[in-house]
C-alpha positions as CSV (number, residue, x, y, z in Angstrom):
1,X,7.5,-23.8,12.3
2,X,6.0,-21.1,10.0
3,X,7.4,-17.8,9.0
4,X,6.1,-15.0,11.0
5,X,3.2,-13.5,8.4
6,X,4.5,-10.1,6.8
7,X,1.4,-8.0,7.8
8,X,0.9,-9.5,11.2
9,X,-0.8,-7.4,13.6
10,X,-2.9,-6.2,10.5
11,X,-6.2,-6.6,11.7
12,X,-8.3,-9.1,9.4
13,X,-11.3,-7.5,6.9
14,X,-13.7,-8.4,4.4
15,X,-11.8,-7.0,1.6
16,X,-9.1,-4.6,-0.1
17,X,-9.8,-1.5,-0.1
18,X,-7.9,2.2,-0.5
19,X,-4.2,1.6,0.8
20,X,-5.5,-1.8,2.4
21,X,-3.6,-4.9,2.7
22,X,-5.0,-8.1,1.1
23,X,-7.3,-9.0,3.5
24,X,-6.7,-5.8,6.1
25,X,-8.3,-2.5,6.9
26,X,-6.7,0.2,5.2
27,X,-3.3,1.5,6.2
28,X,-2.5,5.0,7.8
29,X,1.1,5.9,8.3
30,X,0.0,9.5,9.8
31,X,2.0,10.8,7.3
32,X,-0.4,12.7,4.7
33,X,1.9,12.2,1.6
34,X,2.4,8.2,2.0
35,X,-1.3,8.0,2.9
36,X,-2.0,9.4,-0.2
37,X,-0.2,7.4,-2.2
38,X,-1.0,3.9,-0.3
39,X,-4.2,5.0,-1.1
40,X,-3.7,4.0,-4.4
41,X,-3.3,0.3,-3.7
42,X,-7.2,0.2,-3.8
43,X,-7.8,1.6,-7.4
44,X,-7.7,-1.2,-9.5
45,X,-9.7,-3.8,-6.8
46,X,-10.9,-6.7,-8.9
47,X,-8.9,-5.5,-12.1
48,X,-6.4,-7.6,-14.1
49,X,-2.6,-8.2,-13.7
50,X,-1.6,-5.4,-16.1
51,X,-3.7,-2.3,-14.3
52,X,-2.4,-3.8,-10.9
53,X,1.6,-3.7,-12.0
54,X,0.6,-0.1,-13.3
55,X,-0.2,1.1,-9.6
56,X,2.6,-1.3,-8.2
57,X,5.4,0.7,-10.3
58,X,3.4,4.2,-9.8
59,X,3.1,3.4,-5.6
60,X,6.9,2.2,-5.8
61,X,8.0,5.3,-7.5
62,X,6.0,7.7,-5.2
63,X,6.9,5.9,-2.1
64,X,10.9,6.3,-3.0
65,X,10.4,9.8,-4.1
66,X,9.0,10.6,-1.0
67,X,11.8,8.7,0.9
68,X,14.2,11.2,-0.9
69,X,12.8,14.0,0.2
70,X,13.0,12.9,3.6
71,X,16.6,12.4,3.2
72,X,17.2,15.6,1.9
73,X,15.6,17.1,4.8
């Protein structure tokens, strides 16, 4: 038996595109900041490893800060 996939219930598209999955539509949480930065994801489409780990750490970093200040309240 196979591992449930990670973006299941993603629906399938022809490419990556601004805060899409690899292979998925593009992702809206409804929350404007997140959406803004999953936007990102989308930037370096058909660039090299280096520009992709780049937006990876940049995403990562927003994402958390933005977790914080929920937190904080």
């Amino acid at each position: 038996m196979s591992e449930p996939s990670v973006h299941a219930g993603v629906p399938a598209g022809p490419g990556v595109g601004a805060g899409a999955v690899p292979g998925g539509e593009a992702v809206r949480t409804g929350v404007p900041e997140v959406d803004e930065v999953l936007a990102r994801l989308g930037e370096p489409d058909g660039a090299g490893a280096e520009q992709w780990a780049e937006v990876y750490e940049d995403v990562h970093a927003r994402l958390a800060a933005t977790l914080a200040a929920l937190d904080r309240g």
